[in-house]
N, C-alpha and C positions, 0 to 999 in steps of 0.2 A: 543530360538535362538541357531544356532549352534557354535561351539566353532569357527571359522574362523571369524563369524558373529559379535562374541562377542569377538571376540581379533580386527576386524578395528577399533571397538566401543572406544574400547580403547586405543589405537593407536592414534583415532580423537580426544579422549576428552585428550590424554597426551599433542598433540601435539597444540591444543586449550589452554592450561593453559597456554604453555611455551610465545604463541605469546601474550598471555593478561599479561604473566608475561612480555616479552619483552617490549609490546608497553607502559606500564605503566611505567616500568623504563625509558625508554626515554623519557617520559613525562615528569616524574620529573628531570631529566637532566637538558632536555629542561628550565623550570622552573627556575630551581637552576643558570641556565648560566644567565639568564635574572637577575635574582635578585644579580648576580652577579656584570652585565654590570651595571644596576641602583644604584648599592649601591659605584659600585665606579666613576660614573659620578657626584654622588650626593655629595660624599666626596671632588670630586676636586673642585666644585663649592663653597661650604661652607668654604672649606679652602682658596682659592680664596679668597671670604669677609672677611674673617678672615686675612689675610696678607693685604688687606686694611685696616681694622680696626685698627688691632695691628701699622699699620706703619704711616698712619695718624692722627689717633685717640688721641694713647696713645702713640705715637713718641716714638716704642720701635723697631728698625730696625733689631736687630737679632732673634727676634720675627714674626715680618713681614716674613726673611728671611727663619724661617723654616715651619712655614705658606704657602709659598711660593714653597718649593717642593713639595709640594705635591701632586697638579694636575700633575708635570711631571711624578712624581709617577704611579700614578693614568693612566695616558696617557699610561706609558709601562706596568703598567700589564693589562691594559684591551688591548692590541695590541701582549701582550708574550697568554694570555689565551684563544685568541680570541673568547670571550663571545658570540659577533654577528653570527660570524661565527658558533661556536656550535650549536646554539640553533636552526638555521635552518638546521643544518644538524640531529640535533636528533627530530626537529620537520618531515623531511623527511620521517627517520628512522620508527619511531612512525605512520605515516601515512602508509609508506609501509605493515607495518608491523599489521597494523588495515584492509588492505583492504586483506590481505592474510586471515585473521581473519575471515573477514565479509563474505569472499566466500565460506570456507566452513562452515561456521552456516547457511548463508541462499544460496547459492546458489549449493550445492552437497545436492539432494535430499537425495538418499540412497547412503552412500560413500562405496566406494569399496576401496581396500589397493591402486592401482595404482591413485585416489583421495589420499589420505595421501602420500604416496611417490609424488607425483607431487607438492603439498603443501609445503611440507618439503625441496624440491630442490629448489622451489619459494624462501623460507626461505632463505637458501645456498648462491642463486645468490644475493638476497637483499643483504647481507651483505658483501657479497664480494666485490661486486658493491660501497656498502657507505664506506667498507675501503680502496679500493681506492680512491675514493673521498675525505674521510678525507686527506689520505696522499698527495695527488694532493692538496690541499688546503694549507697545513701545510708544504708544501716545495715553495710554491710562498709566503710564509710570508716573506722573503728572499729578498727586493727590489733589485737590485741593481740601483745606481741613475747613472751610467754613469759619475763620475767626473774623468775626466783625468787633472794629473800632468803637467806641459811641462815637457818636456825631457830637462835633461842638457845638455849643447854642450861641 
């Protein structure tokens, strides 16, 4: 093979690891953000019983009480972290970034560099693309509820 032949080769196979290195890590994100969501939906409900328990049970109300923060706890950090929202945006990511993947393993016969540089701006736009997205997401976190004061006369 000639050395140009044998530098795309390598080119392809650099730029094949990176996106298997990428879509893997997003996977696990992905993953981690779920086991996130679940383990603190799971806390605020247990604690829940438990602030029953402690307050009916064994009639011990400051007990009960800190019992009792805890789902609101639980409520802002899974709405500061946004779990839900993560996990589809690196389930996205991970998909993007799988199907760049899968086009040139199977779908560039013989690749040429202008195949690798086309891939690689693929690459570029994905992610420019999802970090906007994220940040479009993470600044509507932000409700505003519209309560207006009256005005003093």
């Amino acid at each position: 093979m000639n050395g140009e032949g044998g530098q795309i080769l390598s080119q392809l196979q650099t730029l094949k690891d990176e996106l298997l290195k990428k879509a893997t890590f997003h996977q696990r994100m992905r993953s981690w953000d779920a086991a996130w969501h679940q383990t603190l939906v799971i806390v605020a409900a247990l604690s829940s019983i438990a602030s029953g328990v402690a307050g009916l049970y064994f009639a011990k109300p400051g007990l009960a009480g800190v019992f009792g923060t805890v789902p609101a706890a639980a409520t802002l950090l899974i709405q500061t972290l946004q779990c839900v929202r993560a996990q589809n945006w690196h389930l996205r990511m991970a998909t993007g970034i799988e199907a760049i993947r899968r086009k040139l393993e199977f779908e560039v016969g013989d690749p040429t560099s202008a195949d690798v540089a086309n891939a690689s701006k693929e690459l570029t736009a994905l992610e420019a693309l999802m970090a906007a997205d994220w940040s479009k997401k993470t600044d509507e976190q932000h409700i505003d509820l519209q309560i207006r004061r009256p005005r003093k006369a």
